[in-house]
PANUNU-108869 format. One record per residue (C-alpha): x, y, z; residue in three letters. Coordinates in steps of 0.1 Angstrom, whole numbers. Example, Ala and Ser with C-alpha at 12.3 -4.5 7.8 and 13.67 -1.06 7.14 Angstrom:
BEGIN
      u      v      w  rest
    123    -45     78   ALA
    137    -11     71   SER
END
This chain:
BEGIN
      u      v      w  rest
    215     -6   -134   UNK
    197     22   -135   UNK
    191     45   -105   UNK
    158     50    -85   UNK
    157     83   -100   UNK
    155     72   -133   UNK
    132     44   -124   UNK
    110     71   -109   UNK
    110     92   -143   UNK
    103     59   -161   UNK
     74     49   -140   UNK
     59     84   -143   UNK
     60     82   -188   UNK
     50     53   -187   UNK
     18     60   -159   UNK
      9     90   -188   UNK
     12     76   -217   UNK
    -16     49   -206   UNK
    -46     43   -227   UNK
    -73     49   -205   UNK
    -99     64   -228   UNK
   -135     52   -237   UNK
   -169     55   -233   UNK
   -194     64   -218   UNK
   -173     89   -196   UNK
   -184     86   -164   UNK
   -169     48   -165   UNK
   -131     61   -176   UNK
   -132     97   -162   UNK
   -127     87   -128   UNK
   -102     60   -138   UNK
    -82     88   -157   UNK
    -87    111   -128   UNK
    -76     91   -101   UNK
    -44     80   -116   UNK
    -36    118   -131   UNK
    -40    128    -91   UNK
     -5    111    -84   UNK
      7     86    -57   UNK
     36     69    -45   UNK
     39     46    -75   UNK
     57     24    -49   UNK
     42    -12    -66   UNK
     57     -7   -105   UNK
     94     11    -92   UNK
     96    -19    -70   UNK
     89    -43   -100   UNK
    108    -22   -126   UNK
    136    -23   -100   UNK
    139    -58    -94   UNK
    136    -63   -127   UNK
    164    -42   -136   UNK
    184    -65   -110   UNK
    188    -82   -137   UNK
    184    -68   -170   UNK
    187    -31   -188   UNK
    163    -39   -213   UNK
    130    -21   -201   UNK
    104    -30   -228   UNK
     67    -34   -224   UNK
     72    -66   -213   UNK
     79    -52   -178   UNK
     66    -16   -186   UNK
     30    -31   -190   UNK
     26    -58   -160   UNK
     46    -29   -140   UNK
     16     -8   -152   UNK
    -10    -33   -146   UNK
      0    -37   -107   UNK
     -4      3   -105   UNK
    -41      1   -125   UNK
    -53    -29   -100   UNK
    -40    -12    -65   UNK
    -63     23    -80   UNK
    -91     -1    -83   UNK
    -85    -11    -48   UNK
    -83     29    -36   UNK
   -113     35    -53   UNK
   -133      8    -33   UNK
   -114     13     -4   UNK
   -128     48     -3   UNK
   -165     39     -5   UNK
   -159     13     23   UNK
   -143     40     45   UNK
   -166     74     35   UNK
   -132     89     26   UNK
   -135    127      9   UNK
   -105    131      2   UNK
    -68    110    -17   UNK
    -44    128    -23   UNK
    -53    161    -12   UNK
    -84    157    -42   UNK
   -117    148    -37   UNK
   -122    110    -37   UNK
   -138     90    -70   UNK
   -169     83    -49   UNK
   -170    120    -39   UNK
   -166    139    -71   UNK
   -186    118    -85   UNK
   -211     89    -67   UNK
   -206     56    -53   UNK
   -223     38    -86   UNK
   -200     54   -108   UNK
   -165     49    -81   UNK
   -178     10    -78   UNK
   -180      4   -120   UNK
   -154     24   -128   UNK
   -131      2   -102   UNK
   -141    -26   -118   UNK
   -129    -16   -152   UNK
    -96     -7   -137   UNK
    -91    -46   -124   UNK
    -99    -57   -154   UNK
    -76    -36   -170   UNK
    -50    -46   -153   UNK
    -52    -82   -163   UNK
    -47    -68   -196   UNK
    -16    -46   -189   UNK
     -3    -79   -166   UNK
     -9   -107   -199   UNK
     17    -85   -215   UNK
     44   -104   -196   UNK
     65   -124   -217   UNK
     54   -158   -228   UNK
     75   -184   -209   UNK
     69   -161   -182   UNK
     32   -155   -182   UNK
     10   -188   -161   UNK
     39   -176   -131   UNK
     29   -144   -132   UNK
    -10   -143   -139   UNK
     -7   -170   -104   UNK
      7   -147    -83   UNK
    -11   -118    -97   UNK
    -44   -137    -88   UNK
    -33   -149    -57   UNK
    -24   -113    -51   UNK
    -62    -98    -55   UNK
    -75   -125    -37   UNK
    -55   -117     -6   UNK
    -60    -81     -8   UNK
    -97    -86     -7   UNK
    -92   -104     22   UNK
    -77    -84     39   UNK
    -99    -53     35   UNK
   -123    -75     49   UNK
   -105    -82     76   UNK
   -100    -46     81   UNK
   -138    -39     80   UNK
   -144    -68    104   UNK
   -119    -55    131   UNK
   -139    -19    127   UNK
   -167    -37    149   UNK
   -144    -51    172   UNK
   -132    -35    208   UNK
   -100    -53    209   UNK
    -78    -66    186   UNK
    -43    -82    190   UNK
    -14    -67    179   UNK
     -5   -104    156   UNK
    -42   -100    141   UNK
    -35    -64    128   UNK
     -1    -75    110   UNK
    -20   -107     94   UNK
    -47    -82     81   UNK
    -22    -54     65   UNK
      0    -84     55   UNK
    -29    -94     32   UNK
    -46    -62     25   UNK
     -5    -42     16   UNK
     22    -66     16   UNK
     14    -91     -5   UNK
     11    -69    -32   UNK
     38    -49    -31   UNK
     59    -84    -27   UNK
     44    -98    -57   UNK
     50    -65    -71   UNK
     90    -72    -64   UNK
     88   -110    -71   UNK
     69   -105   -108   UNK
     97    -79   -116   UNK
    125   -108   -106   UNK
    101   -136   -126   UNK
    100   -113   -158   UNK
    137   -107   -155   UNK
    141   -148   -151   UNK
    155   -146   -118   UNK
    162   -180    -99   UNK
    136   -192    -81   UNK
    153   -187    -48   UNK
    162   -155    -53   UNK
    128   -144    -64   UNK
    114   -159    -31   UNK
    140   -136    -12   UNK
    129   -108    -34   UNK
     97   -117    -24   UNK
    101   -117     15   UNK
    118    -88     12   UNK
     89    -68     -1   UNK
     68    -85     21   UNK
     85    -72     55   UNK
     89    -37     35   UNK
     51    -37     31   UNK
     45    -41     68   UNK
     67    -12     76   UNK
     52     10     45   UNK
     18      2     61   UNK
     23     12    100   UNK
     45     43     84   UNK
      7     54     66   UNK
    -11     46    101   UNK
     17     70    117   UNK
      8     96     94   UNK
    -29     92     96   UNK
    -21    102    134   UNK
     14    120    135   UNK
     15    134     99   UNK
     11    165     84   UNK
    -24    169     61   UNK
    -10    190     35   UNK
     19    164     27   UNK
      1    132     33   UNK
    -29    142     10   UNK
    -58    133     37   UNK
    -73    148     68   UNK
    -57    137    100   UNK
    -74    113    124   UNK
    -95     99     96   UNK
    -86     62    109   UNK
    -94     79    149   UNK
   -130     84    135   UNK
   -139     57    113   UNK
   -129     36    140   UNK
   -101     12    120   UNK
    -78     -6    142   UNK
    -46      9    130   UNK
    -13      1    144   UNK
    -13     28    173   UNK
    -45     18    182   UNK
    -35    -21    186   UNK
     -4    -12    204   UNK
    -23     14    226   UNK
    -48    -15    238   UNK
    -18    -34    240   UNK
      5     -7    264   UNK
    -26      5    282   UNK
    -42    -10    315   UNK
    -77    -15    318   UNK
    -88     19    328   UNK
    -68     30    299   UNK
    -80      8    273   UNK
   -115     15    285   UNK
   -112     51    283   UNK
    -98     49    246   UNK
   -127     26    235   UNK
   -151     47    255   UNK
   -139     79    230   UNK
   -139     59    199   UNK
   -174     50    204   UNK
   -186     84    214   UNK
   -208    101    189   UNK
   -217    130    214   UNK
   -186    151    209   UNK
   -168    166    178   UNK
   -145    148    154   UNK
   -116    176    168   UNK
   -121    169    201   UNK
   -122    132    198   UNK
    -92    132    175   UNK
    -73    153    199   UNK
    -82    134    230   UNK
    -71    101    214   UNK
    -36    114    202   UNK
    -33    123    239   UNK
    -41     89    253   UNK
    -14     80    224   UNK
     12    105    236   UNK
     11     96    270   UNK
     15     57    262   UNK
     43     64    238   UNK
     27     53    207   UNK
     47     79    181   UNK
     83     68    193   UNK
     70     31    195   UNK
     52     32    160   UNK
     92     47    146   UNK
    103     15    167   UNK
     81     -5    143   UNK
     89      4    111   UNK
    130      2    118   UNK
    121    -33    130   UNK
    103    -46     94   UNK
    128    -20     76   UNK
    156    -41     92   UNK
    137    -73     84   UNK
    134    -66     49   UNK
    176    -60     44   UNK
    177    -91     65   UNK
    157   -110     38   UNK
    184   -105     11   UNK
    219   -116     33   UNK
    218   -150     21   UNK
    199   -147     -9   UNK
    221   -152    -38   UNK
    221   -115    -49   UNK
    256    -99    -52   UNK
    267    -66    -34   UNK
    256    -41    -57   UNK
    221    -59    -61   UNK
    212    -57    -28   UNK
    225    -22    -16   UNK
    199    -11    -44   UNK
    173    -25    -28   UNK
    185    -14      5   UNK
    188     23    -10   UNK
    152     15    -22   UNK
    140      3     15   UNK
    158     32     31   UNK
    136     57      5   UNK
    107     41     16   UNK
    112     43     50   UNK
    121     78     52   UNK
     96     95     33   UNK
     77    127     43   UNK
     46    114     30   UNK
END
């Protein structure tokens, strides 16, 4: 097998040597741009590393679906951005920013089409599996970012509601991401499911890890402003447990903030990590993510993988878990 490392360099060729060019340039520009401006990667190492589970032989039959999942979650930044006024990924200026929402919203819509293209390079016998899942995929992830724009004009929302919404709008993807890796390697179907779960419960824990940095991070490593989820009003997992931990007078005070447009973004930012400092909200957020982190080893114990197999993907949780940004 080969290590995450090496996985790593091999995601990173294969993300440059994409062919992303055509005309006009406005429509590929900003797909060429947004992918050149870097990211975790996390959805093709995870397939290129469950793929390698089981095989050594990295072709384009798992460089190009690996690709494909990469091209489809940009399109869903790039949206994602418009919906949420967002100037800045990555520490660069968002798509819709640099250059307008028209542009951001066609030019997303090539990329999930492109992806498609780069996914249909899967190999034959493997293909109806994966373009189902794939599609199942998108459809979920829209649903969830509705979701997530539906709880914006909400004053409550329960803690089980929040982890349905990022399981649809994160997880799924980065557990198909895993599963597809597992299908193209012809993995049992039992152990794909487990490969499955597993990225599910690591997707949850990826997820609340970004809300803890929105809040608790630090801007230059985490590539956007912090307290951009405190003012757009999204009901992160801090928030959900703060309206959770807090008593009435607290959870009233917190709304009351969120919903104030008569003081500055600083201030409000500030007085809301202090309402989440006093309830505990950093330590319990840490709480959070070793609880899926743990649930996602768990996943594998009785899942037909040997030793070695699953202390990579254990080594791969542990990586995820314990970034810096």
């Amino acid at each position: 097998m080969f290590s995450i490392s090496e996985i790593d360099s091999i995601v990173e060729k294969s993300i440059f040597s994409l062919e992303l060019k055509g005309e006009p340039d406005e429509l590929y520009d900003p797909i060429k741009y947004l992918i050149s401006i870097g990211g975790k990667r996390l959805r093709p190492k995870i397939a290129i590393l469950t793929y390698n589970l089981f095989s050594d032989k990295i072709d384009r039959f798992i460089i190009h679906p690996a690709m494909g999942l990469e091209i489809f979650h940009g399109f869903t930044l790039i949206h994602d951005d418009i919906m949420d006024k967002a100037d800045l990924r990555r520490n660069q200026a968002t798509v819709h920013k640099k250059w307008n929402d028209n542009i951001a919203i066609l030019s997303g819509d090539v990329m999930c089409i492109k992806s498609y293209q780069y996914i249909s390079d899967a190999p034959a016998l493997k293909l109806k599996s994966v373009l189902d899942l794939f599609s199942l995929t998108a459809a979920q992830v829209c649903e969830g970012q509705q979701y997530d724009m539906n709880f914006e004009n909400l004053s409550f929302i329960a803690m089980e509601d929040y982890i349905s919404m990022i399981g649809l709008k994160t997880a799924v993807l980065i557990a198909a991401s895993a599963k597809i890796g597992a299908i193209i390697a012809d993995a049992p179907q039992s152990v794909s499911d487990a490969i499955y779960n597993y990225g599910y419960q690591l997707g949850l824990a990826f997820q609340i890890k970004d809300d803890y940095f929105d809040s608790f991070g630090d801007s230059a490593l985490f590539g956007k402003k912090i307290g951009g989820d405190i003012l757009c009003g999204k009901k992160t997992w801090l928030l959900a447990e703060s309206l959770r931990r807090g008593d009435l007078n607290k959870r009233k005070e917190l709304q009351d903030l969120l919903n104030n447009k008569t003081i500055t973004d600083k201030e409000k930012i500030e007085r809301v990590l202090s309402i989440y400092n006093e309830l505990g909200i950093k330590e319990a957020a840490e709480e959070a993510m070793t609880f899926y982190h743990n649930k996602a080893t768990e996943a594998l114990s009785n899942s037909g993988l040997n030793k070695e197999q699953r202390a990579r993907l254990a080594e791969f949780a542990d990586s995820v878990i314990n970034r810096e940004k």
